[in-house]
C-alpha positions as CSV (number, residue, x, y, z in Angstrom):
1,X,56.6,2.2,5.5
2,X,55.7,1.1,8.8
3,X,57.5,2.4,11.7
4,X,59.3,-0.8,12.9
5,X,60.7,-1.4,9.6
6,X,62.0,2.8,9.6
7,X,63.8,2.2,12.8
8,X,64.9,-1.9,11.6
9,X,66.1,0.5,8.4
10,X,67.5,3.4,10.1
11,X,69.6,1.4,12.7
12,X,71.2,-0.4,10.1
13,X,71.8,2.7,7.8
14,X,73.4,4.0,11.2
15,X,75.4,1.4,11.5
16,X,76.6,1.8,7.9
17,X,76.9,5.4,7.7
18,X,79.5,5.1,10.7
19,X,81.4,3.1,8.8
20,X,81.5,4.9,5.8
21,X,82.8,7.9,8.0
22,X,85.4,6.4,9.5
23,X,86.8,4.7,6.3
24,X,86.8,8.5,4.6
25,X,89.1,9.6,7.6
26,X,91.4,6.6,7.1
27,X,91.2,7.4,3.1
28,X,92.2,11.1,4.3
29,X,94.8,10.6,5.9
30,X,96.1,7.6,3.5
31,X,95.7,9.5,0.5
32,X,97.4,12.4,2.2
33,X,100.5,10.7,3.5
34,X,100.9,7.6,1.2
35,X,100.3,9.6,-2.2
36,X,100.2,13.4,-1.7
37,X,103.9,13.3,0.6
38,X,105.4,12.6,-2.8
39,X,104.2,15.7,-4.5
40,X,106.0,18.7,-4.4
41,X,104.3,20.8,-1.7
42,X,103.3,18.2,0.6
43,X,106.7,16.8,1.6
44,X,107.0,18.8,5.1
45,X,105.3,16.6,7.0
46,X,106.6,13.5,8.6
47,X,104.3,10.8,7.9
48,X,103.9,8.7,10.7
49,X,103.2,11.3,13.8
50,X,100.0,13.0,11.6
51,X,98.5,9.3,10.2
52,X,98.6,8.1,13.9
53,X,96.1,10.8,14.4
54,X,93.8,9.4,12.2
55,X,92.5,6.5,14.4
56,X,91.6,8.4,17.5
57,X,89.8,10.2,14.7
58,X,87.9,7.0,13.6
59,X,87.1,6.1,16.8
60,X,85.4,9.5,18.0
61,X,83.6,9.6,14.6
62,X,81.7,5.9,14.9
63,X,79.4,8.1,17.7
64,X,79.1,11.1,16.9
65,X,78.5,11.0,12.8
66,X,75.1,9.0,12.7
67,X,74.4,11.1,15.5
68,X,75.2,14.1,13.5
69,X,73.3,13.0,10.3
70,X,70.3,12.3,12.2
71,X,70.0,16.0,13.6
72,X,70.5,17.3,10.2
73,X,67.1,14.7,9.0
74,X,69.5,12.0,7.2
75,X,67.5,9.3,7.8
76,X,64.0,11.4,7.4
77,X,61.8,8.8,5.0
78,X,59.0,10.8,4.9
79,X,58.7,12.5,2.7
80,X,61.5,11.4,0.4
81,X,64.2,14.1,0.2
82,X,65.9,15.2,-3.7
83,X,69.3,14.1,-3.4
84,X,70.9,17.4,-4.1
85,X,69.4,18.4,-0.8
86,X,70.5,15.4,1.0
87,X,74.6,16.2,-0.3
88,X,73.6,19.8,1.5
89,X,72.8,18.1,5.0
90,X,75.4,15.3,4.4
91,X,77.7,18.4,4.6
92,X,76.4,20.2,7.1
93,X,76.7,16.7,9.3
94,X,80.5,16.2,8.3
95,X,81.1,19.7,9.6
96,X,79.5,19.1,13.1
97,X,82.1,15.9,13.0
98,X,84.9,17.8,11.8
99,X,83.8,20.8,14.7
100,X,83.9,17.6,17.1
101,X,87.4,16.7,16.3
102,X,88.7,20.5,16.5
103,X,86.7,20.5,19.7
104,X,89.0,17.2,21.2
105,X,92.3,18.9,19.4
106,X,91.7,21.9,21.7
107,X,90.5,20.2,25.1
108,X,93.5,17.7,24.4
109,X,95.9,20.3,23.6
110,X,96.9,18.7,20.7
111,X,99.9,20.8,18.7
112,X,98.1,21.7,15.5
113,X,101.4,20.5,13.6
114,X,99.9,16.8,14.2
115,X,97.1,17.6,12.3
116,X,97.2,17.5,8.7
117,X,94.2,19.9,7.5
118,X,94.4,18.7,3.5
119,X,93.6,14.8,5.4
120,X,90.7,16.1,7.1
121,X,89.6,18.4,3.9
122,X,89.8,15.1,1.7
123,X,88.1,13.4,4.5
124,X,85.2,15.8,4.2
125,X,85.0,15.2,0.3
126,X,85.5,11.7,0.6
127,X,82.5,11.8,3.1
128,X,80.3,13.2,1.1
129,X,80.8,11.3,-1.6
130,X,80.7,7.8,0.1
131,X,77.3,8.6,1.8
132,X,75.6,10.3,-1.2
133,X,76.4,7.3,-2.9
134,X,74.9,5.4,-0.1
135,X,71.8,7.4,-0.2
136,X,71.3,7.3,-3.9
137,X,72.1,3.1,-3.9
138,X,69.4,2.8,-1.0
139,X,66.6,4.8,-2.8
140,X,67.6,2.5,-5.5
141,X,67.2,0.2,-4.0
142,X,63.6,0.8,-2.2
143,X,62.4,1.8,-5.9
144,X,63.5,-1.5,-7.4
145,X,62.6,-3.5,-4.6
146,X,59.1,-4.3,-5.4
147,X,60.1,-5.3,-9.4
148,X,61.0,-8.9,-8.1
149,X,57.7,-10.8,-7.1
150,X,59.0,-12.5,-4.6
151,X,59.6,-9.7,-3.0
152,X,56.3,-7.7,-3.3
153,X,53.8,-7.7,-0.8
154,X,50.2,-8.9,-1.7
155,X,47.5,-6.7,-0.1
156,X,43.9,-7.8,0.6
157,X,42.0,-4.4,1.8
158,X,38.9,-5.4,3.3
159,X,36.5,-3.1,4.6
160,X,33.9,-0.4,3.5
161,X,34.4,1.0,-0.1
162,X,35.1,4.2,1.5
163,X,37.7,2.9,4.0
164,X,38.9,0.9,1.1
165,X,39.6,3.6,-0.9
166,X,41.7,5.7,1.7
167,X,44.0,2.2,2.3
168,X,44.6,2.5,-1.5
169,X,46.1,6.3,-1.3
170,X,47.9,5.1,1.5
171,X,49.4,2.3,-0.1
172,X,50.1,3.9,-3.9
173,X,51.6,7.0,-2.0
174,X,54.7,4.7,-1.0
175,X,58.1,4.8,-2.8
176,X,59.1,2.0,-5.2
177,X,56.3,-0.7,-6.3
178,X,56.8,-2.8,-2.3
179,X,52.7,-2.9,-2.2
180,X,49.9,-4.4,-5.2
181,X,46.2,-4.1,-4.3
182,X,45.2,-7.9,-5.4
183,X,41.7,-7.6,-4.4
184,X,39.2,-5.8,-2.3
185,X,36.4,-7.4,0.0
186,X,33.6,-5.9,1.6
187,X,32.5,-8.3,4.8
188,X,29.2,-7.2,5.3
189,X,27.9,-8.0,1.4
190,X,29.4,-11.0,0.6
191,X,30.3,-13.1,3.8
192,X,33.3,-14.7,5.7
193,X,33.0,-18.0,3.1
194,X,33.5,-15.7,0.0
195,X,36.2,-14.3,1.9
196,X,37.9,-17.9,3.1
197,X,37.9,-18.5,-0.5
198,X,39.6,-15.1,-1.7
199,X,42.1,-16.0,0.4
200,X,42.8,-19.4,-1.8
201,X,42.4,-18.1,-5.2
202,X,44.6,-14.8,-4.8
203,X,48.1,-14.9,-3.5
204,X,47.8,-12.9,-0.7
205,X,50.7,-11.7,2.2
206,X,48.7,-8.8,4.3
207,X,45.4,-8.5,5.4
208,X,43.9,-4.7,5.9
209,X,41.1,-4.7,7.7
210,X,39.1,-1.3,8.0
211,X,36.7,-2.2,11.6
212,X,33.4,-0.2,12.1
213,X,31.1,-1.3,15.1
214,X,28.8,-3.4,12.7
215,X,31.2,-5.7,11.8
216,X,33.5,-7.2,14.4
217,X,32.0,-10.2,14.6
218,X,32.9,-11.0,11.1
219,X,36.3,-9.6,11.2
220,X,37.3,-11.5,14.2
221,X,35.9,-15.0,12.3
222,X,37.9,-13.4,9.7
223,X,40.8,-13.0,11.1
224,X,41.2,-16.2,12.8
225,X,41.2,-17.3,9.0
226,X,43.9,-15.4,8.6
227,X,45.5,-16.9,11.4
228,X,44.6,-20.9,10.0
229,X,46.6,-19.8,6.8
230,X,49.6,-17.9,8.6
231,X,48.5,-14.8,6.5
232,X,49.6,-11.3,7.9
233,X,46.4,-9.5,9.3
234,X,46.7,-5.2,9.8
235,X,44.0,-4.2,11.8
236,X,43.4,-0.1,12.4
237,X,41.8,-1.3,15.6
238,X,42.7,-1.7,19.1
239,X,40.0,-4.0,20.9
240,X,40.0,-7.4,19.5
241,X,41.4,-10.4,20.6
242,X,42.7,-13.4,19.1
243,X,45.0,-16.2,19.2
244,X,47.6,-15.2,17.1
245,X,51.0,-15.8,17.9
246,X,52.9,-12.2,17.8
247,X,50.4,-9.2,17.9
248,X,52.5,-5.4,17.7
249,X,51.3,-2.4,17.6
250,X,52.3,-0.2,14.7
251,X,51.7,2.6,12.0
252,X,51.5,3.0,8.4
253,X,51.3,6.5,6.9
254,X,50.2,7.7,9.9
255,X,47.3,5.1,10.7
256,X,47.7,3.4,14.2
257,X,47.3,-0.7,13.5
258,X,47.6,-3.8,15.4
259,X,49.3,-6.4,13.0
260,X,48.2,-9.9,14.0
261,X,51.1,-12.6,12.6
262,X,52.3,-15.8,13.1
263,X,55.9,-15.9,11.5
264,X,59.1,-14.0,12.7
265,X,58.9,-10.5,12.0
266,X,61.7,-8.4,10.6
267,X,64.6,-8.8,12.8
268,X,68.7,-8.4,13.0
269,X,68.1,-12.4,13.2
270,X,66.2,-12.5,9.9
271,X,68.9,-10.0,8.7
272,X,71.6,-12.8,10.1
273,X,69.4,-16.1,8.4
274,X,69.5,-14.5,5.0
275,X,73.5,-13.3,5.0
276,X,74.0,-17.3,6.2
277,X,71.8,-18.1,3.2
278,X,73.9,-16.6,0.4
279,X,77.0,-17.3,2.2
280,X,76.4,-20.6,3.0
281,X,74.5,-21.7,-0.3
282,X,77.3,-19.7,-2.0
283,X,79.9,-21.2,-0.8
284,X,78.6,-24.9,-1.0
285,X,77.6,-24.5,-4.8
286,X,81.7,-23.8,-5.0
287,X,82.9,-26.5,-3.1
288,X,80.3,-28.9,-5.1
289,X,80.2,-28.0,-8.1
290,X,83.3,-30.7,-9.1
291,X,80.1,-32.9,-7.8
292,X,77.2,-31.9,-9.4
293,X,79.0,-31.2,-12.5
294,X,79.8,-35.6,-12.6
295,X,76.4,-36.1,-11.3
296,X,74.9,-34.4,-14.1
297,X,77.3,-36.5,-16.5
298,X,76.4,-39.2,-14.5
299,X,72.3,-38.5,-15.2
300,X,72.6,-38.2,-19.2
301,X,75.0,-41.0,-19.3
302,X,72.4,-43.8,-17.9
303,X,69.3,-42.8,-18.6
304,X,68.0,-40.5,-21.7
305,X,66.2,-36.8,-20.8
306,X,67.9,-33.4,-18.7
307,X,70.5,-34.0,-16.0
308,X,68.1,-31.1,-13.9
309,X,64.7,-31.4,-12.5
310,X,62.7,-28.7,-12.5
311,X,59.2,-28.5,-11.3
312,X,56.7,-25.1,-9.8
313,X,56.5,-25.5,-5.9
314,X,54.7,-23.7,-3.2
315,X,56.8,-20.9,-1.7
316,X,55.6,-18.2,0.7
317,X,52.4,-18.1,1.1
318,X,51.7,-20.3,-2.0
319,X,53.6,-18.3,-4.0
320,X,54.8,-20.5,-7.3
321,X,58.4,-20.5,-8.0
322,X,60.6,-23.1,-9.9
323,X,62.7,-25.4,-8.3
324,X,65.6,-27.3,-9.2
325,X,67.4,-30.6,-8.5
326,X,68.8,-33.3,-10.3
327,X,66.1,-35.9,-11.8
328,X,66.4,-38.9,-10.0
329,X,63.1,-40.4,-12.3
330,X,62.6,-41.4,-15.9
331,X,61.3,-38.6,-17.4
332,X,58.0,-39.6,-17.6
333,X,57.2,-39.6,-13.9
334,X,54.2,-37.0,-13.8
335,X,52.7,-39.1,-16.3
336,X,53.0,-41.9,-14.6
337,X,51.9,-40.7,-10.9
338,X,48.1,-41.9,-11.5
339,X,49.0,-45.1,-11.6
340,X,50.5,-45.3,-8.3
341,X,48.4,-43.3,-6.4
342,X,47.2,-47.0,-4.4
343,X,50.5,-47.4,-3.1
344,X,50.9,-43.9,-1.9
345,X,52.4,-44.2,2.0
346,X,51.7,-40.5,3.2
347,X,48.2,-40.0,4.9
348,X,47.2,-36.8,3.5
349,X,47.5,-34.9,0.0
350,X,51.2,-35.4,0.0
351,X,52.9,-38.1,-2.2
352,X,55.2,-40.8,-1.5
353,X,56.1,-44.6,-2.2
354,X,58.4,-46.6,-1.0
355,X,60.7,-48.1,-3.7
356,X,59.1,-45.5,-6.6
357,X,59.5,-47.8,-10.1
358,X,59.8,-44.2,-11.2
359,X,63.4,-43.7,-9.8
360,X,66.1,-44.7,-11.4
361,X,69.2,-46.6,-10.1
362,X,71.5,-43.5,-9.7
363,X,68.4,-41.2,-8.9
364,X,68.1,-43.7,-5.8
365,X,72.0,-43.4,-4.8
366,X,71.0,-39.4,-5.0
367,X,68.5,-39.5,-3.4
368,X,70.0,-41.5,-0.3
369,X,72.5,-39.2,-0.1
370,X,70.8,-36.1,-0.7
371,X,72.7,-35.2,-3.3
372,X,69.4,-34.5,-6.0
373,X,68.9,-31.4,-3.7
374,X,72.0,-29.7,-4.6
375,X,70.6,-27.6,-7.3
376,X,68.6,-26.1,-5.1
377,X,71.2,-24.1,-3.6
378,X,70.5,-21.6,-6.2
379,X,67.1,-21.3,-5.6
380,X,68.3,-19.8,-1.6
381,X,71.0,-17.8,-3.3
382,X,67.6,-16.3,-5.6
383,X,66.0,-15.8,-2.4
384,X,62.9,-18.4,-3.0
385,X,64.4,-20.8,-0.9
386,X,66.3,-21.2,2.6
387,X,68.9,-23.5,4.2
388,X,65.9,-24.0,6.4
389,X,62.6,-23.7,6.6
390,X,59.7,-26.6,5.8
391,X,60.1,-28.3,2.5
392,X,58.0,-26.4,-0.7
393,X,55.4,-28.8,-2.4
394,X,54.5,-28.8,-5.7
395,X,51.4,-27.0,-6.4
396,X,49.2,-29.3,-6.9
397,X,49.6,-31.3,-3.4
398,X,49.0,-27.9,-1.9
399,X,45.7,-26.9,-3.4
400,X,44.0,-30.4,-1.7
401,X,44.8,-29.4,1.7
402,X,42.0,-30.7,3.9
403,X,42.4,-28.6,6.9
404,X,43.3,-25.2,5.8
405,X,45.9,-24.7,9.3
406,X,47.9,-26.8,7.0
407,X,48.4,-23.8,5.0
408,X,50.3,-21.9,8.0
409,X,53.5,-23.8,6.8
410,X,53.6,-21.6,4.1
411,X,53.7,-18.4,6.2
412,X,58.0,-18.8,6.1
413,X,60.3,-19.4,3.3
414,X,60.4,-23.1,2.2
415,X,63.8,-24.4,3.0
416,X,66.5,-27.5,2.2
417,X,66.0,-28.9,5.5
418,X,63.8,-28.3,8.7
419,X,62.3,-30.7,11.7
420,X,61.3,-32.8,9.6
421,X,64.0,-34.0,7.8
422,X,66.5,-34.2,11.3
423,X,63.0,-35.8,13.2
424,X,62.0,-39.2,10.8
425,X,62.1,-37.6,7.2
426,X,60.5,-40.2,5.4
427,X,59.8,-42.9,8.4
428,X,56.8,-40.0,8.9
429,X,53.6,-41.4,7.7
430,X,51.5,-38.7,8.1
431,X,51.3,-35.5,6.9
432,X,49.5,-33.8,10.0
433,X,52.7,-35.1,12.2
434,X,54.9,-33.4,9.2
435,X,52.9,-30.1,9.6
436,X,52.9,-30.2,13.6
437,X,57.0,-30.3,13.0
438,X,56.8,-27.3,10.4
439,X,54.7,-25.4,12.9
440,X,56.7,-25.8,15.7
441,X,59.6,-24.4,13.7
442,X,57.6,-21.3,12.6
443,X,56.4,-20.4,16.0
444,X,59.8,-21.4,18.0
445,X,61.8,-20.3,15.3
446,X,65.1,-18.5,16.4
447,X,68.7,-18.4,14.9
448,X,69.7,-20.8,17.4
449,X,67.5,-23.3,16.2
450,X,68.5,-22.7,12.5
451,X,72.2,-23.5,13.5
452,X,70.6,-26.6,15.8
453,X,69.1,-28.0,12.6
454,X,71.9,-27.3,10.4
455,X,74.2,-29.3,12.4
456,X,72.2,-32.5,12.9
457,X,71.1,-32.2,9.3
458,X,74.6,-33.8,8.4
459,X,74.5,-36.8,10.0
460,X,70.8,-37.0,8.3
461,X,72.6,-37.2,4.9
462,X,75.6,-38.4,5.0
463,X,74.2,-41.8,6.8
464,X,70.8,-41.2,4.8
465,X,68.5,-41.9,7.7
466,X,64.8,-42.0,6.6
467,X,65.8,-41.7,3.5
468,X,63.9,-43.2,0.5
């Protein structure tokens, strides 16, 4: 795992563990005055003085417990630690929280009558418990990751056989499936072209480049590829230069690397998009689905074929996925496509004609509105899709891009909406102007501009401007 992502992981399993403390000392002390007062044996205390304790409690904890887990090598990835071992130093970090509350009880010169010892020993149980779960849930988790394929990373090792061949240990030595080798490339036997075109045919996300001094040129022509395509480049080098947007210095496994990349890296942001993602699409598919459940009626009722669309589009970094919406054509559209091709508006290898035969009466109310898109809302709860990011094409529009910067666009996850649909939509003419939008997304791309895009994306529909 690289280092950034360890700390990105380990500030956020800090975060949690904190919270998982402090809820065991409120459980405590609940469980202790709330349930246990009413068994024989535990009715001497009063129950308000003792639980009022418990909050103070809380509060000290939030500090002092990831604090306390990280000396005993809680959040240690490397390498992975059995579990039975990790309950031992889950314990031993409880106890240096527990020693920190006697600690305050006796510089505070709290009476130990307001301290109920069976709340804190059920807080120490209730501790271990919550954060072995958490443990076990997160190796889960890291194992299973890399079973979805839109969550795998792609990797491209390129360099010597040798070099090649230590990349690969590196790679397979990893926990869970996160990394496939998809091919290997020598530079110096079979060119930067052959290369250009690996990068078409395979579905690549990361780059590895293994430098000597005979090769640089090529690597840096290389690279600069990489960067036209908005591919992620890892370099174990420290002297080259290029024009790539965000260069960080990092390690994997040990192995010092410059990572060249063009999109937003992993971020508390990133972390923010995707919770407004599922919460968003989530709660729209709710509110809508009264809507799309009449739509769809509305679809089989005048014209014959499925209420749902569904066609394989471009998502990151040309990976295929399916998309949804509602089908807003006869059902022989594809079909019919050739025949139009003269009349298509869009300069470019995208598609698109101005009063489509193809589109049905309702499909054209839908399609005014934006309503066809609605579907789609499941494809960002899947995690194929955002609220926003530029528009997926279908495959085949992708695979005739002339200039292969155009690519780039497909560095980010394809979204409902993005600068192009709040800047002309479908008054745009040309696809380089649509790409120049996408691109300005990608590299000014912040939350802020998310939200930005969001809000002027409502107007867009609900007065259908540009729309065709």
């Amino acid at each position: 795992m690289l280092s950034r992502q360890h700390n990105f992981y380990q500030q956020f399993l800090q975060v949690l563990d904190a919270g998982l403390i402090a809820l065991a000392i409120w459980l405590g002390h609940a469980v202790r005055f709330y349930i246990l007062n009413d068994i024989k044996g535990f009715e001497d205390y009063a129950v308000q003085p003792q639980f009022a304790n418990c909050y103070w409690m809380m509060l000290l904890s939030i500090p002092i417990g990831p604090l306390a887990l990280q000396y005993v090598g809680i959040y240690q990835t490397q390498p992975p630690v059995p579990l039975m071992q990790s309950v031992w130093r889950i314990a031993c970090g409880l106890f240096f929280v527990l020693l920190a509350i006697f600690t305050c009880v006796i510089i505070v010169h709290v009476p130990q009558t307001n301290i109920s010892r069976v709340a804190l020993g059920l807080f120490f149980l209730m501790g271990i418990a919550f954060l072995t779960a958490r443990i076990w849930l997160f190796q889960i988790w890291l194992q299973q990751r890399g079973t979805h394929a839109h969550l795998r990373n792609y990797i491209l090792l390129c360099g010597a056989p040798e070099d090649r061949s230590r990349w690969k240990e590196r790679f397979l030595s990893q926990p869970g499936k996160h990394f496939e080798i998809k091919a290997e490339f020598d530079l110096r036997k079979e060119g930067l072209a052959r290369f250009i075109e690996t990068l078409h045919d395979e579905t690549v996300d990361i780059v590895v480049f293994s430098l000597d001094e005979r090769i640089v040129p090529q690597v840096r022509e290389a690279l600069l590829a990489c960067e036209a395509e908005g591919v992620e480049a890892w370099v174990s080098a420290d002297f080259i230069q290029t024009l790539f947007t965000h260069v960080q210095f990092d390690q994997f496994a040990g192995q010092p690397l410059l990572i060249y990349r063009t999109a937003p890296a992993i971020s508390w942001e990133l972390v923010t998009k995707r919770c407004l993602d599922v919460i968003g699409a989530g709660v729209l598919l709710i509110l809508t689905f009264p809507l799309m459940l009449l739509i769809a009626l509305l679809i089989r009722w005048t014209s014959s074929g499925p209420a749902i669309f569904s066609q394989n589009r471009s998502g990151r970094h040309g990976r295929a996925f399916r998309m949804y919406k509602f089908r807003t054509m006869v059902t022989n559209a594809e079909q019919a496509r050739a025949e139009l091709e003269d009349r298509n508006e869009m300069q470019g290898p995208v598609f698109k004609v101005k009063d489509d035969p193809r589109v049905t009466p309702l499909g054209r109310l839908l399609r005014h509105t934006s309503f066809d898109e609605l579907p789609q809302l499941w494809n960002v709860i899947r995690g194929e899709m955002s609220l926003v990011g530029p528009r997926p094409l279908p495959l085949y529009e992708t695979a005739n891009f002339g200039d292969v910067t155009q690519r780039r666009r497909m560095s980010v996850r394809p979204g409902l909406t993005c600068l192009w649909q709040v800047r002309g939509r479908n008054t745009i003419t040309d696809f380089k102007d649509w790409v120049r939008l996408d691109l300005e997304y990608i590299d000014q791309w912040s939350l802020w501009l998310d939200l930005k895009i969001l809000l002027r994306t409502v107007p867009v529909v609900l007065f259908g401007w540009g729309a065709k």
